[in-house]
N, C-alpha and C positions, 0 to 999 in steps of 0.2 A: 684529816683524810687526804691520801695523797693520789696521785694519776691512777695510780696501777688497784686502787681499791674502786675508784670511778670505773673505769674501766672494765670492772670485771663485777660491774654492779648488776643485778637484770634492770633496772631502770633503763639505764642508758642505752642496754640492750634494747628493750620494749620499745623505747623511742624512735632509737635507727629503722626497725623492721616497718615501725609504722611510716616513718619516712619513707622509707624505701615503697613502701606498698601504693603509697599516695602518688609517691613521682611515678610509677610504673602505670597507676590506674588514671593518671590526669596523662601522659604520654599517648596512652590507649584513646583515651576520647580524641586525642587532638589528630591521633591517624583514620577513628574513626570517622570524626569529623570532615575530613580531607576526600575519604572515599566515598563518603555522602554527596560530597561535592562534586565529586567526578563521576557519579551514578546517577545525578542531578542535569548534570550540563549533558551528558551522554543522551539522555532520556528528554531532553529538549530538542538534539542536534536529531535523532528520530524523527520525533517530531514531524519538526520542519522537511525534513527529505522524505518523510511518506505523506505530507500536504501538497508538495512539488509531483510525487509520483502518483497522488490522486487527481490533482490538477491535469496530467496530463493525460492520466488515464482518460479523464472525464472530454478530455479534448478528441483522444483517437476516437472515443464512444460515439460523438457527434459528427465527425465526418465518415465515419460509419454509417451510422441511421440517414444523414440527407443520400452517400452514395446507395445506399439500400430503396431508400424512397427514391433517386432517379432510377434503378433499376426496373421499381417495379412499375414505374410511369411506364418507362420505354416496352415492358413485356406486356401491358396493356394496349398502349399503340401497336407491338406487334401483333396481337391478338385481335384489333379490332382490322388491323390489314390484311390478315390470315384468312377473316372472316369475309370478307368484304372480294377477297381474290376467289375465295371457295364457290363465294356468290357468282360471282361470273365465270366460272368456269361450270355451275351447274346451269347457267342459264345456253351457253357454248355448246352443251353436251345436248340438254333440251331442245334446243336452235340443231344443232346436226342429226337427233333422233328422228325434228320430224323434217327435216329435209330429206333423210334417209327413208321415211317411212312414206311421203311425197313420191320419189322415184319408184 
């Protein structure tokens, strides 16, 4: 049997194609692999940047709610001062009705 009967065997054919098919499908894994890995690390680095952007969220949120809660002290006190000026100024009107009504 000499090169060119090998050669032109389907054996040897058969083999090649399978070779070939094998390094093609183990090449595949190793890029699938690879993008796994950079789908992986991507999906961490998220992650961590939307924990940071919740953290801070969570920070604006609370000096929010105290400045909300001093507002609504302060609109209180001005209400109880509102109330309390209304007061004398009905008792002002009362006081000159009947000095008015006196005369």
């Amino acid at each position: 049997m000499n090169i060119s009967d090998i050669a032109s065997s389907q054996f040897v054919w058969a083999i090649l194609c399978i070779s070939l098919a094998a390094y093609v499908l183990r090449e595949m894994r190793k890029d699938s692999v690879s993008r796994e890995n950079n789908l992986i690390n991507l999906y961490e680095e998220s992650r961590v940047e939307s924990k940071n952007r919740e953290d801070k969220l969570m920070d604006h949120l609370e000096r929010s709610n105290e400045a909300q809660s001093q507002t609504a002290t302060t609109l209180e006190a001005i209400q109880d001062h509102l109330g309390k000026i209304d007061d004398r100024v009905g008792s002002l009107e009362a006081l000159a009705k009947k000095d008015n009504d006196k005369r």
